[in-house]
C-alpha positions, 0 to 999 in steps of 0.5 A: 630824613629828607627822601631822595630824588630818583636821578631820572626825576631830576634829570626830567626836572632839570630838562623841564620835561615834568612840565605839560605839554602844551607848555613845553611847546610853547616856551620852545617855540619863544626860543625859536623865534630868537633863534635858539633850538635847544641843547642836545641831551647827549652832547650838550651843544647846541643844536644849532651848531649841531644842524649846521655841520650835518645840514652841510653834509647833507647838502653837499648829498642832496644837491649833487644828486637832485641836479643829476637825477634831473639832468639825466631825467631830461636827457633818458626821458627826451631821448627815449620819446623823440626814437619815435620807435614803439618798441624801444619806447615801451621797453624804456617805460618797462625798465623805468617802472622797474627802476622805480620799484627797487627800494634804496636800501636794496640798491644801496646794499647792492652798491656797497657788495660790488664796488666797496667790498668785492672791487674795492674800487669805492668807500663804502660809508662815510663822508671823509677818509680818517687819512685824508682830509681833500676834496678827492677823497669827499668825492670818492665818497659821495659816488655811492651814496649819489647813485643810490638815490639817483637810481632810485628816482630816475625811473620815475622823473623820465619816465613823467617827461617821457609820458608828456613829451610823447602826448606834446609829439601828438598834438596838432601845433607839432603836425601844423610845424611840420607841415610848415617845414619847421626845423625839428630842432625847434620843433623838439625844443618847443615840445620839451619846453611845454612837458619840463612843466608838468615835470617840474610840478611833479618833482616839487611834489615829490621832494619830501619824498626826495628828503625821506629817501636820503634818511635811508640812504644816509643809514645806509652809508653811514653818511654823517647827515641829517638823515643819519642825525635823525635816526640816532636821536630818535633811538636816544629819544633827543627830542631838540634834535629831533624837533631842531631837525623836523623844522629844518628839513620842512624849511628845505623842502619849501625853499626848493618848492619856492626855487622849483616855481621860480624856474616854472615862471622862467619856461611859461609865459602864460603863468608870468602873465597871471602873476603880473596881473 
């Protein structure tokens, strides 16, 4: 009598997750080179289309508030060091680092008790109504989950400008342009020009971290994104997803490293002249 085979054996058979390692990794890595990422163990679509309707989501989230935490950034940080008030200056920096050591859950949480349940003035999860389908009501739903993460790292990114404006101010081609009865407007856009460098460096260097807070944000939110993608499969254990979603985000993250030097060259001539060379 033939013996019969345990239903998490076949399902680990018919997954190939019996097989090694080693060779689990390589076969799915041949089948990401002619663009297959898989099928996902609880739905059985493809990942591929999976990532392609939450990457959209998840876009949609990420663009709108990394382009507002920089313009903010650039208008607090410029603002703040050009007052040429010591006081106003050192409370600014105060309120920054405080800002700055809020975790986003707590100011997520915060958000959702004040404007979703007792104002009711804001939706306080999803992306869309189940009543309305438009571009109002996307919109309505974005605000919270956008101002969690822009207050998030506002403090930080004004706080870098704001440093290096202020030690730009010190230097003598300001004092030598004053002297000369340069006009303060393009004295200030010089001194704001030479500190967006060392800003955007830091930026670039803190935009995994910028993709890590969005998986909490999107948690938090309930927001259908990748980062909400991210941690149902890792509670499922749906490793496609999982892997498709890992190489996703570190491909986002190096096309807005790549975007980000792009924009160095436009601000620095020197670094255009070293490229050219």
């Amino acid at each position: 009598m033939l013996k019969k085979e345990h239903p998490k054996n076949r399902i680990n058979r018919n997954l190939g997750l019996n097989q090694p390692f080693i060779k689990r990794y390589t076969l799915w890595f041949l089948e990401i080179l002619h663009g297959n990422l898989g099928n996902s163990y609880k739905t059985g679509e493809p990942v591929r289309k999976i990532l392609r309707h939450k990457g959209l989501q998840t876009l949609r989230l990420f663009g709108t508030a990394f382009l507002l935490t920089l313009i903010l950034s650039v208008l607090l940080g410029s603002i703040s060091s050009l007052s040429f008030d010591k006081k106003r200056s050192q409370i600014y920096s105060h309120f920054c680092i405080f800002l700055h050591c809020i975790p986003p859950m707590l100011t997520g949480i915060f958000l959702i008790y004040i404007f979703g349940i007792q104002l009711k003035l804001l939706p306080a999860s999803g992306s869309n109504s189940i009543f309305e389908n438009n571009w109002q009501s996307k919109f309505l739903h974005l605000i919270l989950p956008v101002t969690t993460v822009v207050l998030s790292h506002l403090g930080s990114f004004s706080r870098i400008l704001q440093d290096e404006m202020l030690k730009n101010l010190n230097k003598p081609f300001v004092q030598v342009a004053q002297a000369n009865r340069v006009e303060k407007k393009y004295i200030y856009w010089n001194v704001l020009k030479n500190s967006l460098i060392p800003f955007l460096n830091y930026t670039a260097s803190h935009l995994p971290s910028f993709f890590c807070g969005l998986v909490v944000v999107e948690t938090i939110f309930s927001y259908p994104g990748l980062g909400d993608l991210l941690i149902q499969s890792i509670q499922i254990k749906n490793f496609p997803v999982i892997m498709g979603l890992i190489l996703l985000i570190g491909f986002l993250v190096i096309i807005s490293m790549i975007l980000v030097h792009f924009i160095e060259l436009l601000l620095n001539p020197k670094l255009r002249r070293g490229v050219c060379k």
